[in-house]
C-alpha positions in Angstrom: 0.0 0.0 0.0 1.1 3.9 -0.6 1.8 6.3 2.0 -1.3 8.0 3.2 -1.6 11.2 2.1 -1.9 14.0 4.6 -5.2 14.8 3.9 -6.3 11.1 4.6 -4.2 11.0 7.9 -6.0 14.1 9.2 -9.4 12.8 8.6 -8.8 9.8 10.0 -7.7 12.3 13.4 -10.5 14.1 13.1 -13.1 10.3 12.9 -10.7 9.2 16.0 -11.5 12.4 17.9 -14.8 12.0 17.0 -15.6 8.4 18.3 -16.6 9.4 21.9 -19.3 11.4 20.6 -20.4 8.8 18.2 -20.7 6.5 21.2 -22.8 9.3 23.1 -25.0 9.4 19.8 -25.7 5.5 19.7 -26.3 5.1 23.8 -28.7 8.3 23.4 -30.6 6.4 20.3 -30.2 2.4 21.7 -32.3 4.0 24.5 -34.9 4.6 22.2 -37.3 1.9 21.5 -38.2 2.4 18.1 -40.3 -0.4 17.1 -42.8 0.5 14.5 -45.5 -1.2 15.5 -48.3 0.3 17.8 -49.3 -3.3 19.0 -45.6 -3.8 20.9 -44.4 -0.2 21.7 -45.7 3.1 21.9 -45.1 5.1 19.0 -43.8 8.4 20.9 -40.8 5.9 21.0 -40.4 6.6 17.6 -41.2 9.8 17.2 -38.4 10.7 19.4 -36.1 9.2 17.6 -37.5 11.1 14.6 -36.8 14.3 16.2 -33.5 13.2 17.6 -32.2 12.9 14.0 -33.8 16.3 12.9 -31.6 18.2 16.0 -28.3 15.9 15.1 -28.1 16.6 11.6 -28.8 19.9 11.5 -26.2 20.2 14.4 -24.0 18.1 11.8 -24.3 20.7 8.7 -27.6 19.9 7.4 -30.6 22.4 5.8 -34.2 21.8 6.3 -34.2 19.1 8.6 -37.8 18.2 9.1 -40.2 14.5 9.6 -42.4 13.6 6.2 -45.6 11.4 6.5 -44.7 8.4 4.8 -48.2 6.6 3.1 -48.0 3.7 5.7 -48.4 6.5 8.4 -45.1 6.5 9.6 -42.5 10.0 9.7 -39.2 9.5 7.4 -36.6 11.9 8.2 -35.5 14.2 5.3 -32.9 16.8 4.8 -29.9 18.5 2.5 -27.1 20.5 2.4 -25.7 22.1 -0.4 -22.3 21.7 -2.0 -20.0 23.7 -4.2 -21.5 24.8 -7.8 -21.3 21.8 -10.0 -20.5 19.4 -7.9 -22.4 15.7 -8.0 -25.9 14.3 -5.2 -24.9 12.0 -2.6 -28.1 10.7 -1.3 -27.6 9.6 2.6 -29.8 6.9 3.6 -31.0 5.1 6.6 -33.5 3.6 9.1 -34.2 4.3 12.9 -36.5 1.8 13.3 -35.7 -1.5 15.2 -36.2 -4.7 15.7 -38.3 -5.6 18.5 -35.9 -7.4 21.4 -37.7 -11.2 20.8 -36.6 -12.7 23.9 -35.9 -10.6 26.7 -34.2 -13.0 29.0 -32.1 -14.0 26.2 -30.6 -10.8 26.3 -27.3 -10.8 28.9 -28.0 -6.8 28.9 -30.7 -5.0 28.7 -31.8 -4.7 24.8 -32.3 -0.8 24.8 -29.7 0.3 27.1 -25.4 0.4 25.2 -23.5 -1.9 27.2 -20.1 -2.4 26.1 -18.4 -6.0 26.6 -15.3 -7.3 25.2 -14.4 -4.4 23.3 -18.4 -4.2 21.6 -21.5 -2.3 21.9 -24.2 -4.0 22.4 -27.9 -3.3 22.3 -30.7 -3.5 19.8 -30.6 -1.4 16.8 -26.6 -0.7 18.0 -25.6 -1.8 14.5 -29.2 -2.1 12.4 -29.1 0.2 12.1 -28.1 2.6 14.5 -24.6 2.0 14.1 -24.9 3.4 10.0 -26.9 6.8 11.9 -24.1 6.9 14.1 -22.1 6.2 10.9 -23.2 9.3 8.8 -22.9 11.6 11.7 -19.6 11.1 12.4 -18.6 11.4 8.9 -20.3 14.5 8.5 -18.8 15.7 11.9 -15.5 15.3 10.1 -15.7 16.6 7.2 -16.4 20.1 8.8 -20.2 20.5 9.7 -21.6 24.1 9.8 -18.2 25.5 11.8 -16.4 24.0 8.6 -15.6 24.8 5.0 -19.0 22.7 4.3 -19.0 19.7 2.1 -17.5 18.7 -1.1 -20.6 17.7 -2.8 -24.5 18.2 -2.8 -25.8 16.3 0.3 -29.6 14.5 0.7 -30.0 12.8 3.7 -33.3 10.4 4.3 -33.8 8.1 7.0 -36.7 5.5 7.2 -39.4 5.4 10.0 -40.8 1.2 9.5 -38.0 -0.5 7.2 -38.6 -3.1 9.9 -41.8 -3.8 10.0 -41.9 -4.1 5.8 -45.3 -1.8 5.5 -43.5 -0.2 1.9 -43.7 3.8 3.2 -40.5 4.9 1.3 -41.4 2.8 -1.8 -44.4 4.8 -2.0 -42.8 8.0 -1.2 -40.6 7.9 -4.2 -42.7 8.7 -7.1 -44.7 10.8 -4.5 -41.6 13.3 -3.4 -38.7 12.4 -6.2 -37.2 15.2 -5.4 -36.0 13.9 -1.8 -34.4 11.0 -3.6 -32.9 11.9 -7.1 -29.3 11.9 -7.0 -26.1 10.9 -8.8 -24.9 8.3 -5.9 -27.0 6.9 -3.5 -25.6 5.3 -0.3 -27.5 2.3 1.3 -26.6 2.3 4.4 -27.9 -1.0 5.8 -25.9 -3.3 5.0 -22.3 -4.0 6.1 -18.8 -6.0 5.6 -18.5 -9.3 4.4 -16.2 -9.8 7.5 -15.4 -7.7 10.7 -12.4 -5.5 8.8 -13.0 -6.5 5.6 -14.5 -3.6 3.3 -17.2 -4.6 1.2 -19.6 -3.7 -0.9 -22.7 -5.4 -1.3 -24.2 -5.6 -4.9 -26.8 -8.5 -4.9 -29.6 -8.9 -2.8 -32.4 -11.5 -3.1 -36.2 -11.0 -3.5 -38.9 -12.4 -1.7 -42.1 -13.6 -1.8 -43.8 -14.6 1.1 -47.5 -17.1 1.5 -49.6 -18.2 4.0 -50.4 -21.9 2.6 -53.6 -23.1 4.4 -54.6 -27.0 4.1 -58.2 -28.3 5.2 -59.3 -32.0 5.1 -62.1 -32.4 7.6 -65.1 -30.4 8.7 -63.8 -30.3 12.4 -61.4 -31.8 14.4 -62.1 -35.7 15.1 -61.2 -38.2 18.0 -58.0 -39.8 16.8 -58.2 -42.9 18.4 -61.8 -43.3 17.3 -61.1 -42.2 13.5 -57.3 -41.9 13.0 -56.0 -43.7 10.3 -59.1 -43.8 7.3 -59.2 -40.2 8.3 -57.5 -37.5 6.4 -54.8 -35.4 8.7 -54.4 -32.1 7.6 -51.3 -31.6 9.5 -49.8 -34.5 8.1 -50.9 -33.3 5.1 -48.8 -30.2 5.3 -45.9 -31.5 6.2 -45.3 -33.5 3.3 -46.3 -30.5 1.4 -43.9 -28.4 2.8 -41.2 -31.4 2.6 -41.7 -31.4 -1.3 -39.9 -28.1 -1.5 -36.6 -29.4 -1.2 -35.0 -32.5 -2.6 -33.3 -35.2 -0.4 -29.5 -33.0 -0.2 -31.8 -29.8 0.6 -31.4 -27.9 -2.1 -35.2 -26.0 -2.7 -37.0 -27.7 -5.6 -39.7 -25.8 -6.8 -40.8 -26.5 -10.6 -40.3 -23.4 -12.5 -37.4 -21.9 -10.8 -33.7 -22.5 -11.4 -31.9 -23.7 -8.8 -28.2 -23.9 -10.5 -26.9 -20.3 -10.2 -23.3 -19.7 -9.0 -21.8 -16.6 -7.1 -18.5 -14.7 -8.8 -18.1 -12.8 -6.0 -16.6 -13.2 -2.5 -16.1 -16.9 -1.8 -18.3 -18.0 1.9 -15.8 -20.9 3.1 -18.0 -23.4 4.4 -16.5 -23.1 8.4 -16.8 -19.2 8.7 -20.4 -20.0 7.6 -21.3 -22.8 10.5 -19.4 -20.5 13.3 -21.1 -17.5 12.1 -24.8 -19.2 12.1 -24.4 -21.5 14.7 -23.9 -24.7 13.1 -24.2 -27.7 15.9 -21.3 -30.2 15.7 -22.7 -33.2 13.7 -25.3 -31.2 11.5 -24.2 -30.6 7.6 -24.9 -27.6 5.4 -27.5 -27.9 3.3 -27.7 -27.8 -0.9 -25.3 -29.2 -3.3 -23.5 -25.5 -4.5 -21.4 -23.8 -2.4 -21.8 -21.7 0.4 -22.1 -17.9 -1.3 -24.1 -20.4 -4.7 -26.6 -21.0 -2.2 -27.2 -17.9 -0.1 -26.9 -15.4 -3.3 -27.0 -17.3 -6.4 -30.2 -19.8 -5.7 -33.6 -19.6 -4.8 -34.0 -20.3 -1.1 -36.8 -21.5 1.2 -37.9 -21.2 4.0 -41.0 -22.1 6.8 -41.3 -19.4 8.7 -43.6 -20.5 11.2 -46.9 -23.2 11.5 -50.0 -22.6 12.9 -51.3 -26.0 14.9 -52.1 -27.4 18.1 -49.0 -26.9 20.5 -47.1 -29.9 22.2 -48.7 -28.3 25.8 -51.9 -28.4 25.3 -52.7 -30.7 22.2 -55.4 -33.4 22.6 -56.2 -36.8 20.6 -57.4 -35.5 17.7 -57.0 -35.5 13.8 -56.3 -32.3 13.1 -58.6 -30.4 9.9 -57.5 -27.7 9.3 -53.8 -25.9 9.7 -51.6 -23.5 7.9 -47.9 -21.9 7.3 -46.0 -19.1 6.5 -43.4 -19.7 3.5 -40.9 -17.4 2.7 -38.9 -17.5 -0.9 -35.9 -15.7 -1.7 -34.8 -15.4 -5.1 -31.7 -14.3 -6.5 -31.5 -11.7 -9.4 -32.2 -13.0 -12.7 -35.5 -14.7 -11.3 -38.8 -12.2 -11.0 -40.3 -12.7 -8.1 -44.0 -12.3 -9.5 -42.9 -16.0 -11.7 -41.6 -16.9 -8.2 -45.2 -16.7 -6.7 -46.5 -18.4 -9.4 -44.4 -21.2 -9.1 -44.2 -21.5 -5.1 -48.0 -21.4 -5.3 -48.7 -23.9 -7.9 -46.3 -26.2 -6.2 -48.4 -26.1 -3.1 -51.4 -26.8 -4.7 -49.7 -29.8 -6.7 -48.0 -31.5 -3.7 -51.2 -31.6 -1.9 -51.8 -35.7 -0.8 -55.0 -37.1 -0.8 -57.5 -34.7 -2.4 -56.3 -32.3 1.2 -57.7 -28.8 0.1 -55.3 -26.3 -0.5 -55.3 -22.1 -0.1 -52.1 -20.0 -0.9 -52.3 -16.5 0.2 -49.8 -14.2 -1.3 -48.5 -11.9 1.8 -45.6 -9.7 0.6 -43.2 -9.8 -2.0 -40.3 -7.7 -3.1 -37.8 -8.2 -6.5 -33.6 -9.1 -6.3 -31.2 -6.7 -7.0 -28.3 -6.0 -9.0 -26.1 -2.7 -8.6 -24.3 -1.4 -11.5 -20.6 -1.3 -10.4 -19.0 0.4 -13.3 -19.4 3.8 -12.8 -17.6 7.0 -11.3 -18.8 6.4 -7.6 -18.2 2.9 -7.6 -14.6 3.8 -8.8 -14.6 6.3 -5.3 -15.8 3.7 -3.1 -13.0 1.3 -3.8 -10.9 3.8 -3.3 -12.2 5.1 0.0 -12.9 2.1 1.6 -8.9 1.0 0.3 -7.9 4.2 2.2 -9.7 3.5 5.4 -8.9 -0.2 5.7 -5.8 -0.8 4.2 -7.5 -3.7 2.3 -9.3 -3.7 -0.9 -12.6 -4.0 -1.4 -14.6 -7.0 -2.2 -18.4 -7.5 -3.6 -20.6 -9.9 -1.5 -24.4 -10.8 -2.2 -27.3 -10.8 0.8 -29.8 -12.8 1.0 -32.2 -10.4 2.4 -34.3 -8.3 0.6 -34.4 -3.9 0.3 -37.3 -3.4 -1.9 -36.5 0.3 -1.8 -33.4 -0.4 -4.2 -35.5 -1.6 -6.4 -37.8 1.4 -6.3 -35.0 4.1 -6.5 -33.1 2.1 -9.9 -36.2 2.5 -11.4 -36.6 5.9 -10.7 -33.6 6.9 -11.3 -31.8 4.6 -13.6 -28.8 6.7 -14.2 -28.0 6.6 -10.6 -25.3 4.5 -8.7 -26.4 2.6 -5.7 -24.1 1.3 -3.3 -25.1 -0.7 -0.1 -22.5 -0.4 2.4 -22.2 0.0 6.4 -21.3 -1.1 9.6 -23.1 -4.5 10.1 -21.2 -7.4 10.0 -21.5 -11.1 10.7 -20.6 -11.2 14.7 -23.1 -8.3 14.8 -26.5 -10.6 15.1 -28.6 -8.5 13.9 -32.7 -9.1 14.7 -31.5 -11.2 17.4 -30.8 -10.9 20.8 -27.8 -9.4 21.8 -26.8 -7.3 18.7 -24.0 -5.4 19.1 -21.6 -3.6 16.6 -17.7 -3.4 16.8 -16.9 0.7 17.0 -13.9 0.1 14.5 -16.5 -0.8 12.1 -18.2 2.3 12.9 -15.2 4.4 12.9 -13.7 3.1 9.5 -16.9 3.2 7.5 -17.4 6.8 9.0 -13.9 7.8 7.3 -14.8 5.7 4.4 -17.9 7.6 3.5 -16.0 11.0 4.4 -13.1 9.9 2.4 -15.5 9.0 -0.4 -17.5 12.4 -0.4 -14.3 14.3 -1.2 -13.0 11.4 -3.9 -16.3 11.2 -5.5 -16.3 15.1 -5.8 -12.8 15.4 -7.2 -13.8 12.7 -9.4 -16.9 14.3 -10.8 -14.9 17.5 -11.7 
């Protein structure tokens, strides 16, 4: 690697310095428990976290700070700051909603209060996505603020209200408001490295469609020792169903849909994967590709939960009538609308003995593929080689952004980049998230070092 210039070496003083207030900034907003959903948490919750953004940003440089009525019903967060004539958009995106905690006692600290262990912070939403707001004020902190010589580029900043809970508020906002969105570069700033240290770039994300498969056989439960046998089960019924969507080495086999991509990417090796999921000694990956072929090359699915009788409680009976939720995620180059199509008639087909069969569609969203060839993506490499010593590499995710979708569309010309401070030892949506602050403080020089590249570059 080259010397670092002295420009580099005295933003990366200036992120250092600012760290301490970037950890004030994440305690104040872990504390707030932003849930967007009325049914588990009040929503004052969020709109003080709303109104915490609009006082830190302006603080931080930017104009016309103010909360916008999403259609879902929920306040995104919207703002700008101008840069020098001529110089290219950076659009600035986040969320401040959370996760709800799931399992409180699972939690060795208490979900919305920053505890640091081991050298982490940990609390919900302390890196998802928390951490990335955390992220964009230090960056902005550093590159001089409203004390400062400004910024090097035009500057839109929006941060989403109910990401979370998937109710599509910012995808409708778009064509509603373009003008909060249109810009040259756009910054995705929920996603994260590919490894703690290792800068990436995310530029594949899967779609999903999601049903509720419901399978009736009887008019009402019946006696099981009296009538179990001739009698149709319903929840037998469903679980070979739901079996028939993967073949015997578990790769998913749904009719219709391709399931022989491969990933050109960053390789997965197979034990980083079982550490970072969990893997218990004994039990073997699933699917016949490789790791990163199966989580961002290959259709992927999933039951997500079955309504029917608990163990506690259950009596002798044959059960008529149950259901599940399935979730499919689908790589780019599959639509997810043929994805439906197929998941549903595949349910229907693999019904046993005559069982009745309803597929509800629930939500669905399409993959994504960035365009990596431009100007920014030229910046980004090099910022994120400045910061971290390392180059960077391209990684898929298997979960879904619908928004990115939305805003390509819009604005095809634009470059979207999905980059930020979560990474695998994170946990994310699980109890005891945490984020590592070096991940915080080398993204934050990242995107400050990239603001000032992509600007020069532009010229």
């Amino acid at each position: 690697m080259t010397a670092e210039s002295p420009e580099t070496a005295a933003l990366r003083e200036k992120v250092r310095a600012l760290m301490p207030r970037a950890k004030e900034d994440l305690t104040e907003l872990v504390a707030m428990r932003s849930v967007a959903d009325p049914r588990q948490f009040p929503p004052e919750e969020c709109a003080k976290t709303a109104d915490f953004l609009v006082r830190a940003f302006t603080e931080a440089g930017l104009r016309d700070m103010r909360r916008v009525t999403t259609p879902d019903g929920t306040d995104a967060v919207v703002g700008h700051a101008p840069g020098p004539e001529g110089a290219p958009t950076v659009l600035l995106y986040c969320h401040y909603d959370v996760q709800p905690p799931l399992d409180d006692a699972a939690w060795r600290t208490p979900p919305f209060e920053l505890s640091e262990r081991d050298g982490r912070w940990y609390g919900r939403g302390s890196a998802d996505c928390k951490g990335n707001i955390a992220m964009h004020l230090t960056a902005l902190r550093a590159l001089g603020g409203p004390e400062g010589k400004g910024f090097p580029v035009n500057i839109k900043f929006v941060a989403e209200g109910s990401e979370e809970q998937g109710t599509g508020g910012m995808e409708q906002l778009v064509p509603l408001q373009p003008d909060l969105f249109a810009a040259d570069a756009l910054l995705i700033c929920d996603t994260g490295n590919f490894a703690l240290g290792l800068p990436t770039a995310t530029t594949s994300l899967r779609g999903l469609t999601n049903v509720v498969v419901t399978v009736s056989t009887l008019k009402g439960e019946m006696h099981s020792g009296m009538f179990g046998g001739p009698a149709p089960d319903a929840l037998a019924a469903l679980v070979r169903i739901l079996d028939s969507l993967r073949d015997a080495d578990g790769n998913t086999a749904i009719k219709g849909l391709p399931g022989d991509g491969s990933w050109d990417g960053v390789d997965y090796p197979v034990e980083q994967f079982r550490t970072d999921v969990g893997v218990l000694d004994g039990v073997s990956l699933v699917g016949t590709g490789s790791v990163a072929d199966e989580l961002w090359a290959r259709p992927a699915v999933t039951v997500l939960g079955i309504d029917c009788p608990p163990v506690v409680g259950s009596s002798a009976a044959v059960q008529a009538k149950v259901r599940a939720r399935v979730s499919l995620r689908v790589p780019p180059g599959i639509d997810s609308d043929d994805a439906l199509r197929a998941l549903t008639d595949h349910l229907t087909a693999m019904a046993p003995w005559g069982a009745r069969v309803d597929v509800e569609p629930e939500s669905a969203g399409q993959p994504f593929r960035a365009r990596t060839d431009g100007p920014a993506y030229g910046a980004l490499a090099s910022a994120l080689r400045e910061a971290y010593g390392k180059e960077m590499v391209e990684s898929g995710q298997g979960g879904s952004i619908p928004l990115c979708n939305v805003l390509a569309d819009r604005f095809p010309e634009a470059e979207i980049a999905l980059i930020g401070v979560e990474e695998p030892g994170c946990l994310i949506h699980a109890p005891n998230e945490s984020v590592d602050p070096s991940e915080i403080e080398h993204m934050a020089l990242a995107e400050a070092l990239f603001l000032s590249g992509y600007a020069a570059a532009a010229r």
